[in-house]
KEKE-3310 file (N, C-alpha, C; in steps of 0.2 Angstrom, whole numbers, plus 5000, padded with zeros to 4 digits):
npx = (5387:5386:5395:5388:5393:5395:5384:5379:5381:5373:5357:5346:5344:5335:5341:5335:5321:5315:5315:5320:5318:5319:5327:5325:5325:5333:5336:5340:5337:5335:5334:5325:5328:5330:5346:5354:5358:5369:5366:5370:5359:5348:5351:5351:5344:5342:5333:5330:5317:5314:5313:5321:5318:5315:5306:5291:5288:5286:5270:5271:5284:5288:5293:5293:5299:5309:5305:5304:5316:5324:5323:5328:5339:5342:5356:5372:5382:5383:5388:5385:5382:5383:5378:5386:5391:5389:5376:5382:5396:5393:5390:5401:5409:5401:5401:5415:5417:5408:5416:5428:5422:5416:5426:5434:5423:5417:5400:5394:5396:5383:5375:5366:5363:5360:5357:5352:5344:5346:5358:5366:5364:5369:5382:5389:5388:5396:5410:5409:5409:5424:5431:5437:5432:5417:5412:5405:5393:5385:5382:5368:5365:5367:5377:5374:5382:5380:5368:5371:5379:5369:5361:5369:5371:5360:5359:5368:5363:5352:5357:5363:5353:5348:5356:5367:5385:5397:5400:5401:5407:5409:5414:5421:5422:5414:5420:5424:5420:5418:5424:5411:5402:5402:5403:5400:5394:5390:5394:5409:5417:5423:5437:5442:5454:5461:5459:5468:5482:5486:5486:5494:5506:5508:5512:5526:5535:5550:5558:5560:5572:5588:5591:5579:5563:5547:5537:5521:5511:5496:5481:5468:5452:5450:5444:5445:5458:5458:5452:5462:5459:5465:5480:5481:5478:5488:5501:5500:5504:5517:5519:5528:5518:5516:5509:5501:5507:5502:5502:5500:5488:5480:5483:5482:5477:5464:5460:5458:5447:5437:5438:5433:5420:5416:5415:5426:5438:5452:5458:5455:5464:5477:5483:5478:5490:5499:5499:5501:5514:5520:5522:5528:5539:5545:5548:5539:5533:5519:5506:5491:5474:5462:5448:5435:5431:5444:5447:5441:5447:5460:5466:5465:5475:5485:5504:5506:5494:5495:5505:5497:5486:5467:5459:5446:5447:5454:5446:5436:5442:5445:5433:5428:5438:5433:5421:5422:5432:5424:5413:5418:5420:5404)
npy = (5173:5170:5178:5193:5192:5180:5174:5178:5166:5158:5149:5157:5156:5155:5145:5142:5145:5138:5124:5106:5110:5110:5120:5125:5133:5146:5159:5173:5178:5191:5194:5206:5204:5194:5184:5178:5161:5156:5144:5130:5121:5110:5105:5105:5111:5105:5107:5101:5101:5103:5090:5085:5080:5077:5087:5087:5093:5109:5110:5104:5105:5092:5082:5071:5071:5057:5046:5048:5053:5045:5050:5062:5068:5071:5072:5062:5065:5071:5078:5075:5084:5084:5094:5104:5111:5121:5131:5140:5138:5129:5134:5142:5131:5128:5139:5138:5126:5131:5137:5135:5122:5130:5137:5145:5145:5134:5124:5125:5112:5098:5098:5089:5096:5094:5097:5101:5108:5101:5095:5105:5110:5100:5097:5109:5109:5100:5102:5116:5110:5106:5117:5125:5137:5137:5126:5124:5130:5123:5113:5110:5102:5087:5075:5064:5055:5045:5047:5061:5049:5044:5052:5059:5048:5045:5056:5054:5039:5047:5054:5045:5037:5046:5049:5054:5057:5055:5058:5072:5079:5096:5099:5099:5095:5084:5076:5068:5055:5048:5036:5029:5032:5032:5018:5005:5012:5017:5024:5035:5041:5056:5058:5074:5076:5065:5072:5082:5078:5071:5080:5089:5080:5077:5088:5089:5094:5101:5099:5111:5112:5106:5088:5086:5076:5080:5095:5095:5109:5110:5118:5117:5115:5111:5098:5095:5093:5082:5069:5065:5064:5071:5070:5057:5054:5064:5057:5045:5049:5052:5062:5073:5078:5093:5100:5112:5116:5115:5125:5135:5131:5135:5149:5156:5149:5144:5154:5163:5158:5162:5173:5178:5171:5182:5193:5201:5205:5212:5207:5193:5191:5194:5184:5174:5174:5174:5159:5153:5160:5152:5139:5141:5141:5133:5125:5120:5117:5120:5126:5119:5125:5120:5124:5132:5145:5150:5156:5167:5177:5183:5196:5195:5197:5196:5191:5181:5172:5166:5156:5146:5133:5131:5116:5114:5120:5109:5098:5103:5103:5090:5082:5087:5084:5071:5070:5073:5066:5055:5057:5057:5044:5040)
npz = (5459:5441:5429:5420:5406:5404:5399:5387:5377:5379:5388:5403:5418:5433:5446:5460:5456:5446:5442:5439:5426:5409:5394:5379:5370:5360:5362:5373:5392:5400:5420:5430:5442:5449:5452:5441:5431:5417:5408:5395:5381:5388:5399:5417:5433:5449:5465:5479:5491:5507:5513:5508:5497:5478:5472:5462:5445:5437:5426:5411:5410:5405:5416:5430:5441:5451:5446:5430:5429:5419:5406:5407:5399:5384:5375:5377:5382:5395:5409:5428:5444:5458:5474:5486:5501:5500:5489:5484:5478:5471:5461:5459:5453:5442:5435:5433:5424:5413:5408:5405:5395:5385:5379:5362:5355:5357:5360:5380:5387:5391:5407:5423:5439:5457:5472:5486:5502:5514:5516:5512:5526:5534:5532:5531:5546:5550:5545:5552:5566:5566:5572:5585:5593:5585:5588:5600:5597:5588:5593:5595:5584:5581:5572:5559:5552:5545:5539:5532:5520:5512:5510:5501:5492:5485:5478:5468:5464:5457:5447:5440:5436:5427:5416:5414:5410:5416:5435:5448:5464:5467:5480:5495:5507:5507:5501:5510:5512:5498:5495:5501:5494:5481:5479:5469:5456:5443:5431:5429:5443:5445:5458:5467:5472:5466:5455:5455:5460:5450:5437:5443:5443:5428:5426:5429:5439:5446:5461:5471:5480:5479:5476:5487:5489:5479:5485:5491:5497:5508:5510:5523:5531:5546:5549:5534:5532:5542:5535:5528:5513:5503:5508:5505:5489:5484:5488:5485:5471:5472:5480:5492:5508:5515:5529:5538:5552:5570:5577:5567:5562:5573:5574:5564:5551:5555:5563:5552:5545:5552:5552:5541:5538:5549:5541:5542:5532:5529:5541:5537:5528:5530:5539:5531:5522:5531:5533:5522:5518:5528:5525:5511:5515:5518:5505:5498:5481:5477:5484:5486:5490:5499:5503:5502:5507:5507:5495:5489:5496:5496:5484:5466:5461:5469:5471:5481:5478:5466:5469:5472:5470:5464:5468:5463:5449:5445:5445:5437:5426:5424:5420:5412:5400:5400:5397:5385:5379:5379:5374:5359:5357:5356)
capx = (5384:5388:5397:5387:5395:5394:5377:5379:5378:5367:5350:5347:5339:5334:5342:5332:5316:5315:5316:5319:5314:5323:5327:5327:5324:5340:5333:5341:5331:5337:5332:5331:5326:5333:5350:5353:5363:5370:5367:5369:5353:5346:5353:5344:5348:5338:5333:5327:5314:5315:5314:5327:5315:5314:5298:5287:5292:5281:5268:5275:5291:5290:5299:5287:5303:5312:5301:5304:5324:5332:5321:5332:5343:5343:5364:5375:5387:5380:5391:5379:5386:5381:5382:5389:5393:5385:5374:5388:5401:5391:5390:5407:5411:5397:5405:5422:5413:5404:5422:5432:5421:5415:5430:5433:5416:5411:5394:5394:5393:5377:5374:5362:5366:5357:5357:5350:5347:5346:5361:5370:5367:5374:5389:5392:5387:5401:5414:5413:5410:5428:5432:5434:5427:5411:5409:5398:5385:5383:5379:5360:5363:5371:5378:5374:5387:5377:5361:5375:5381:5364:5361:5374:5370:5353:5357:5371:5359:5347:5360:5365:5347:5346:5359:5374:5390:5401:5398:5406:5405:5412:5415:5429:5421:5409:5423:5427:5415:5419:5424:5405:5397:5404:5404:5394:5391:5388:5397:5415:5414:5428:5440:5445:5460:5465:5462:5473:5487:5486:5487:5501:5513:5510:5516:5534:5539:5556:5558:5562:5579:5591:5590:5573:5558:5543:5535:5516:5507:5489:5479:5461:5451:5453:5437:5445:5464:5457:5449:5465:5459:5469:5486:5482:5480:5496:5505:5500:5508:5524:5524:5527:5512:5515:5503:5501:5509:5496:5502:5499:5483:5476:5484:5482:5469:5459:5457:5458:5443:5434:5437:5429:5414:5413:5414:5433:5443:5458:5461:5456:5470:5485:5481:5480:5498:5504:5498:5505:5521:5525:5521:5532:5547:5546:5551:5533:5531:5512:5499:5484:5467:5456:5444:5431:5430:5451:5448:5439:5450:5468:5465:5467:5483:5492:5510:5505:5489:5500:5507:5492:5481:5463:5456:5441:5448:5459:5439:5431:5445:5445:5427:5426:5439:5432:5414:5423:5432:5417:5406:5420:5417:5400)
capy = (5170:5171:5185:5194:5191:5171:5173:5179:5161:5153:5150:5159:5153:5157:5139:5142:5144:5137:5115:5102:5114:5109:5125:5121:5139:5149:5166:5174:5180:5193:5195:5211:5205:5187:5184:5171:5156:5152:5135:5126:5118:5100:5106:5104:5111:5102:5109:5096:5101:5103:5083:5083:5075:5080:5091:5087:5098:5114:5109:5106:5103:5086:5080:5071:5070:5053:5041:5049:5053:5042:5054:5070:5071:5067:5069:5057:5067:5076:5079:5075:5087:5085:5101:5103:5115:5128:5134:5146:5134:5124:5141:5143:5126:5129:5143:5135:5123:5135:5144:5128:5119:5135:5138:5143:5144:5128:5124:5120:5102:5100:5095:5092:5099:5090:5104:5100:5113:5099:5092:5110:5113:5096:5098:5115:5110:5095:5108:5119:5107:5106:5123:5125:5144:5138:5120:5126:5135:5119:5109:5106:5101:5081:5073:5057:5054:5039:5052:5062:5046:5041:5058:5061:5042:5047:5061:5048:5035:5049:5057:5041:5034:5053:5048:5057:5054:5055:5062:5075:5082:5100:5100:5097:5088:5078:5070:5062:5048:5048:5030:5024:5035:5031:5010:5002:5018:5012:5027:5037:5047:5057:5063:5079:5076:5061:5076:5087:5073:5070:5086:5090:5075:5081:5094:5088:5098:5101:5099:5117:5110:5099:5082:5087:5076:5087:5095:5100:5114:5109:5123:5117:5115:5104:5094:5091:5088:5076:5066:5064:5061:5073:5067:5052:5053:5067:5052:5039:5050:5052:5069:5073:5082:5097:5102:5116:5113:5114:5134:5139:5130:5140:5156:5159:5147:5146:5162:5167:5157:5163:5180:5176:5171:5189:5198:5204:5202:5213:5202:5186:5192:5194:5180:5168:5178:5170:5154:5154:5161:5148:5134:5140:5143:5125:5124:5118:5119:5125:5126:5118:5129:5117:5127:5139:5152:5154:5157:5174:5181:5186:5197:5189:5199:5195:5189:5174:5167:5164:5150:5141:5130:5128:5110:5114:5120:5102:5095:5104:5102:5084:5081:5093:5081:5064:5071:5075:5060:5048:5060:5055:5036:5036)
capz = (5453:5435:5425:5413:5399:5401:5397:5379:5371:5384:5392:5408:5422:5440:5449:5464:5457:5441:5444:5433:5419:5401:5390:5371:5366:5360:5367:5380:5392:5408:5424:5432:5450:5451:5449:5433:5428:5410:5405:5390:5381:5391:5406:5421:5439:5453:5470:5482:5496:5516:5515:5505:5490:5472:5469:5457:5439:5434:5422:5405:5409:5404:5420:5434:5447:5451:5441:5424:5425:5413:5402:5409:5396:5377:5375:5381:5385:5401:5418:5434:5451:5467:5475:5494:5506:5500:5482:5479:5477:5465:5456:5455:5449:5436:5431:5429:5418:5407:5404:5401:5390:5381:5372:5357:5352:5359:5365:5384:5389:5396:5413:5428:5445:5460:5475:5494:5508:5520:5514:5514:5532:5536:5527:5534:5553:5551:5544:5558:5572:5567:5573:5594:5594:5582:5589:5604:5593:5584:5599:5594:5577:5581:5565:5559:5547:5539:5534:5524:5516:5512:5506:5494:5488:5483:5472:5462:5459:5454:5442:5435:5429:5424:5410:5414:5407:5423:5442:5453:5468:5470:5488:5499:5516:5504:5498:5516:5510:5493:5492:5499:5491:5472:5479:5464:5451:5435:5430:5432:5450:5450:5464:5465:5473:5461:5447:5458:5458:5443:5434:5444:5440:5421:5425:5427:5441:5448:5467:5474:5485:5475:5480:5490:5484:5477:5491:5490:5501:5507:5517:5522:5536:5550:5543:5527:5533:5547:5534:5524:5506:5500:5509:5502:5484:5483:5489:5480:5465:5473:5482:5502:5505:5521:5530:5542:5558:5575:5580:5560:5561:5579:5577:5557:5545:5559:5563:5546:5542:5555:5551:5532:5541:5552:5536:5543:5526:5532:5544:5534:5521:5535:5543:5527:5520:5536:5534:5516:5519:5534:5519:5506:5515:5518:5501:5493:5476:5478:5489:5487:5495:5499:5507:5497:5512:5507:5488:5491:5502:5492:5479:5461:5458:5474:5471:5485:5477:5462:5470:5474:5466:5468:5465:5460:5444:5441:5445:5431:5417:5422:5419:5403:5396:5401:5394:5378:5377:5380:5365:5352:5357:5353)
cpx = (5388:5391:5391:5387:5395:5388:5374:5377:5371:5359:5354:5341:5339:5336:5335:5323:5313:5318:5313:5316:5320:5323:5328:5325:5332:5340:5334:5337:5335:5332:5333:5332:5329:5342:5350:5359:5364:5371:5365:5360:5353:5349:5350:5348:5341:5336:5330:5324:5317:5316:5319:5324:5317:5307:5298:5289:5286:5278:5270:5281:5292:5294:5294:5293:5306:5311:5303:5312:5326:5327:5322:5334:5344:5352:5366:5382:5387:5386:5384:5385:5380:5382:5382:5386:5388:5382:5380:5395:5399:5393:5395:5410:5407:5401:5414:5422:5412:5412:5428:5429:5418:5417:5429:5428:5413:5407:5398:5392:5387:5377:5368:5367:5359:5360:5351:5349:5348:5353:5368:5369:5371:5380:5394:5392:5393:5406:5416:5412:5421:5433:5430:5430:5420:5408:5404:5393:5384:5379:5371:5360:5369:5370:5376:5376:5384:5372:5367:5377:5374:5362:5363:5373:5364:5355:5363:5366:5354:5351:5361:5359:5346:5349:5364:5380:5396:5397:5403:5403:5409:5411:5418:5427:5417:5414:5428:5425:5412:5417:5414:5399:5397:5405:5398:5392:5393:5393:5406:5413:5420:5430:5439:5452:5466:5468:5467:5479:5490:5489:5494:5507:5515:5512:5523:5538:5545:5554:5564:5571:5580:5591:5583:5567:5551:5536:5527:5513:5501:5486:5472:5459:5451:5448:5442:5451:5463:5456:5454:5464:5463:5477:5486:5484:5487:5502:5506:5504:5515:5526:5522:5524:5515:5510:5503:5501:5503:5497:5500:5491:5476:5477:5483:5478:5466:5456:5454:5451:5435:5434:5434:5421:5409:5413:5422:5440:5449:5463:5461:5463:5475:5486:5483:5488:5501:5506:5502:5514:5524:5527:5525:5539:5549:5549:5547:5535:5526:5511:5493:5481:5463:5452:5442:5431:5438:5453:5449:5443:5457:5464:5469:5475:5489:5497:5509:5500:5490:5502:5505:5487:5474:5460:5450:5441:5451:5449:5436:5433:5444:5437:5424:5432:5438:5424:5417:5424:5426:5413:5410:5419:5411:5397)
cpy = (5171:5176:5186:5192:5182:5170:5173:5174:5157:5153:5156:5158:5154:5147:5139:5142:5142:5127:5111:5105:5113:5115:5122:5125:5139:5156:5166:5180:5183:5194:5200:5211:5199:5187:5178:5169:5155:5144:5135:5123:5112:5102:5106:5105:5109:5104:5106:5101:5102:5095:5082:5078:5079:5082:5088:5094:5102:5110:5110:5104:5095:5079:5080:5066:5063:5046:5041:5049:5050:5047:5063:5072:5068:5067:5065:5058:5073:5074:5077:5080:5086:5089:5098:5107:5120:5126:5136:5143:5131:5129:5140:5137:5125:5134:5141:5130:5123:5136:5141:5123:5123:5138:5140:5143:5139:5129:5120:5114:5101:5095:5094:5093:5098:5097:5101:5104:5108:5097:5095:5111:5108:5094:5103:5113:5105:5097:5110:5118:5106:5111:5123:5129:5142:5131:5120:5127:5129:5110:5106:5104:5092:5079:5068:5057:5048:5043:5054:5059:5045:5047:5059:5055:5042:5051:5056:5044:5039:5053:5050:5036:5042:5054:5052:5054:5050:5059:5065:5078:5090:5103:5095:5093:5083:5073:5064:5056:5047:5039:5026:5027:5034:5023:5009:5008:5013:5018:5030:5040:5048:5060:5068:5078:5070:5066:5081:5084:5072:5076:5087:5086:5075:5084:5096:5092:5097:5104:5106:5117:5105:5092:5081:5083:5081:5088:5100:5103:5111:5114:5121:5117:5108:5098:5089:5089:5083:5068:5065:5062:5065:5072:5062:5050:5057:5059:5047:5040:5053:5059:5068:5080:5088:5101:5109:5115:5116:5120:5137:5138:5135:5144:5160:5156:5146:5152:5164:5163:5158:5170:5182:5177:5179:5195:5202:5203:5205:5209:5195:5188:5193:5189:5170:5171:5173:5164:5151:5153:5155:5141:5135:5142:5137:5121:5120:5121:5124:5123:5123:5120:5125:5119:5133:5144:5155:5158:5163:5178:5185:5191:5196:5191:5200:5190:5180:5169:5165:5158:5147:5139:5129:5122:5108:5116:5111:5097:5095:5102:5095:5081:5083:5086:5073:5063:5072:5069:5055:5048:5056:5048:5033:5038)
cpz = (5447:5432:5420:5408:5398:5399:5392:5376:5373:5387:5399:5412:5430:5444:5455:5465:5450:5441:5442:5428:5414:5396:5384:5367:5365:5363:5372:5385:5398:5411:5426:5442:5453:5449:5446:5434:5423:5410:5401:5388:5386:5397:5412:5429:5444:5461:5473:5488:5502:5518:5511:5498:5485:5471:5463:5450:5437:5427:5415:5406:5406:5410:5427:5440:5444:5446:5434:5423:5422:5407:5402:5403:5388:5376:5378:5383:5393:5407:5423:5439:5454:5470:5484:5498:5507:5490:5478:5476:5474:5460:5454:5451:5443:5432:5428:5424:5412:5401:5401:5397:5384:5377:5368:5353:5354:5362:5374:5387:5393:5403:5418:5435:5451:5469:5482:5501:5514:5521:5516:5522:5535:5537:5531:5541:5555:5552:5549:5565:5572:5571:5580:5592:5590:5587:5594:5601:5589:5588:5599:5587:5575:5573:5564:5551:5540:5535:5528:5519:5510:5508:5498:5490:5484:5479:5466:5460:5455:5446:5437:5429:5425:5415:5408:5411:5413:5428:5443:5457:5471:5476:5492:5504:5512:5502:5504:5513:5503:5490:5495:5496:5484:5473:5473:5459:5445:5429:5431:5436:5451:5456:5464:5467:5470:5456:5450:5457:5451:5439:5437:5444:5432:5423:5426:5432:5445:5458:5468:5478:5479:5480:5483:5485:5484:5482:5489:5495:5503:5513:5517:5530:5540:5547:5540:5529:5537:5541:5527:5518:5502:5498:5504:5495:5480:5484:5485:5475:5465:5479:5491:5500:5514:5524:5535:5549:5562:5575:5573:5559:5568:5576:5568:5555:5552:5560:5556:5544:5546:5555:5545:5535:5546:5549:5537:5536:5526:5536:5543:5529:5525:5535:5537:5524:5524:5535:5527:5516:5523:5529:5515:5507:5517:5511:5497:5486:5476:5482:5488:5491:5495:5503:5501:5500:5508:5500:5487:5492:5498:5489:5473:5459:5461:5474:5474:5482:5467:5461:5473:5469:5467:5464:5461:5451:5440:5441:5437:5425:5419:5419:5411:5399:5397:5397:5386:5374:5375:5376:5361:5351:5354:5347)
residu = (UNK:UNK:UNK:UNK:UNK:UNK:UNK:UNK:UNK:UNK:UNK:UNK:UNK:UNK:UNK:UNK:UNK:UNK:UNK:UNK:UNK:UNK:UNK:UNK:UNK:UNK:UNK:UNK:UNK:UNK:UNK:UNK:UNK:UNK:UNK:UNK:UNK:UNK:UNK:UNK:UNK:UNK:UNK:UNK:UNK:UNK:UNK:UNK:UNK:UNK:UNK:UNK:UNK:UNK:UNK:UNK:UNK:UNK:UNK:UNK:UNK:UNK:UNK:UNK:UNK:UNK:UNK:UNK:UNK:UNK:UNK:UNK:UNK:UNK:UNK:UNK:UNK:UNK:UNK:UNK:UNK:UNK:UNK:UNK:UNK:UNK:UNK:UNK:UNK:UNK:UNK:UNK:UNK:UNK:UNK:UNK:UNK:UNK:UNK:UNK:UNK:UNK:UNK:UNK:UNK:UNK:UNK:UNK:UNK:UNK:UNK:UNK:UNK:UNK:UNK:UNK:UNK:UNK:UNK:UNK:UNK:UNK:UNK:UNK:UNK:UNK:UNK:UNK:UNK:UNK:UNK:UNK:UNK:UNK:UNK:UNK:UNK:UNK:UNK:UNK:UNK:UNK:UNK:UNK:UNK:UNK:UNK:UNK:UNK:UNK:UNK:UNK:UNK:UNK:UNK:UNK:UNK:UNK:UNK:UNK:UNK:UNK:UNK:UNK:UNK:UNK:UNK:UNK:UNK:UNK:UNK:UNK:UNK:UNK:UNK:UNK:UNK:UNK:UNK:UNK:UNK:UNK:UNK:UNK:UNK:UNK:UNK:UNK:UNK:UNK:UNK:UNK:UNK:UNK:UNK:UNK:UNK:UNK:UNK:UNK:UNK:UNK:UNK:UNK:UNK:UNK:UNK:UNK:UNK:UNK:UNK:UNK:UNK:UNK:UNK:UNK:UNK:UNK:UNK:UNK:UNK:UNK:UNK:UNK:UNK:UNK:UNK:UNK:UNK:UNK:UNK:UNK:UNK:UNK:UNK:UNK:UNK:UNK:UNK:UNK:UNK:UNK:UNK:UNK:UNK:UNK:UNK:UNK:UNK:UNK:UNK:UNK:UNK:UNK:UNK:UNK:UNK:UNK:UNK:UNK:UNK:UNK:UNK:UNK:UNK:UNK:UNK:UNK:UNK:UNK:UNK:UNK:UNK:UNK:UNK:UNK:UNK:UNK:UNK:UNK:UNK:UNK:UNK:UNK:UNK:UNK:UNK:UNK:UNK:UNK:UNK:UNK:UNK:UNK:UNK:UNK:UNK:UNK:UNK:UNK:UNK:UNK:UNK:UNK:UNK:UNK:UNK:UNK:UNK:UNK:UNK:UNK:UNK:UNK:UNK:UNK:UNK:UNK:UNK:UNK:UNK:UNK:UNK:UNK:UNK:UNK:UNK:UNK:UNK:UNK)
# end
């Protein structure tokens, strides 16, 4: 969850049990048995049911679910997120949010956050059908690839009558079905691996071998490299993208995210090292981590996780200045 310390200027709020409720106090208020969120004023985080519906809003909140949303958000500068995988990964892109548009003394940009458990286990049971060693144990949980589009497509129309500025989805396999889930939005929905792109062709880099053009890293799960949206937009902006050959992918990220999952983080930390090192002696610039299991695992002062990006931060800066932009406009 949250730091401490980001909770200084902000509300705080229990996500999980506190739904469609609007702060409009300035008192901060701790828990000592919950753990808390800092959100901005008018910010609103959404927890959908076991049907995957929006509950009804505690009395008072002003907010009587799907019906009422375009009267979520009095600014017009709000972010919408769709959360993914997991809660925890919404958190932490909330928190990349808070700490990049909170600058400086600025207020945080206010947002809703649209949060699903059917959603998450969907997401997760697709993930590691990708994984031989888990794909058995997953064997009673068939996918229908159209519910999760259907899914995900339901919390944007609901963000977007909600009055959002732009959409985003922080989470890496949600963005297999990006393009039919953002077909027809009335708003911007971005990528993240456009804002990854992106970001990185500002950035002017010089190819590692002379003559050699500019070589990106990308380490994720089979999932997300199967479903090449990542390959794809690196390219578009010029760079050859490498991937982790099939033995690196068995005997190292594989393993290694399989040992994240049995709480083994010695041998998650060798094992990603490996998978690293076989990638940058390729003569990458970075690495892309496209996987949240992989973020965790280094510790932040090790030498190798230096030279790796994660795109979840090119996510949030992009969105903090597209919400900034589009306030000066109106």
């Amino acid at each position: 969850m949250f730091d401490r310390s980001l909770a200084m200027p902000f509300h705080t709020m229990n996500p999980f049990h506190i739904l469609g409720h609007v702060n409009t106090g300035r008192t901060l208020h701790k828990s000592r048995l919950q753990p808390v969120l800092a959100i901005p004023p008018s910010s609103i985080l959404l927890h959908t049911d076991e049907s995957g519906k929006f509950p009804n809003s505690k009395k008072g909140s002003g907010l009587t679910g799907r019906d009422s949303s375009d009267s979520l958000l009095s600014q017009a500068n709000a972010v919408g997120i769709i959360g993914g995988i997991s809660v925890i990964s919404a958190s932490n892109f909330l928190k990349k949010l808070v700490q990049g548009s909170s600058q400086e003394g600025n207020d945080c940009i206010p947002f809703v956050l649209c949060s699903n458990p059917i959603l998450n286990k969907e997401l997760l049971s697709h993930e590691r059908n990708s994984f031989p060693s888990l794909s058995r144990q997953n064997e009673s949980f068939p996918l229908d690839h159209s519910a999760i589009v259907e899914n995900l497509r339901s919390k944007r129309l609901f963000l977007e009558k909600s009055g959002v500025r732009c959409i985003v989805m922080p989470c890496h396999i949600s963005h297999s079905w990006h393009d039919e889930v953002s077909k027809g939005c009335s708003v911007p929905f971005l990528h993240m691996g456009e804002c990854v792109a992106m970001e990185l062709k500002e950035a002017k880099l010089k190819p590692r071998e002379a003559g050699s053009p500019l070589r990106i890293g990308l380490l994720a799960t089979n999932a997300t490299l199967t479903a090449g949206f990542y390959q794809e937009k690196l390219q578009s902006e010029g760079f050859e993208v490498v991937l982790p050959d099939k033995a690196t992918m068995e005997h190292a990220v594989i393993p290694a995210i399989e040992a994240v999952n049995r709480k083994d983080m010695e041998g998650a930390q060798n094992l990603l090292r490996i998978a690293l090192q076989v990638l940058l002696v390729r003569a990458v610039n970075t690495v892309i981590l496209a996987s949240d299991d992989m973020h965790n695992v280094l510790p932040q002062d090790d030498p190798l996780l230096k030279k790796c990006i994660d795109p979840m931060d090119a996510l949030a800066r992009s969105a903090i200045k597209w919400v900034q932009t589009a306030g000066k406009g109106t």
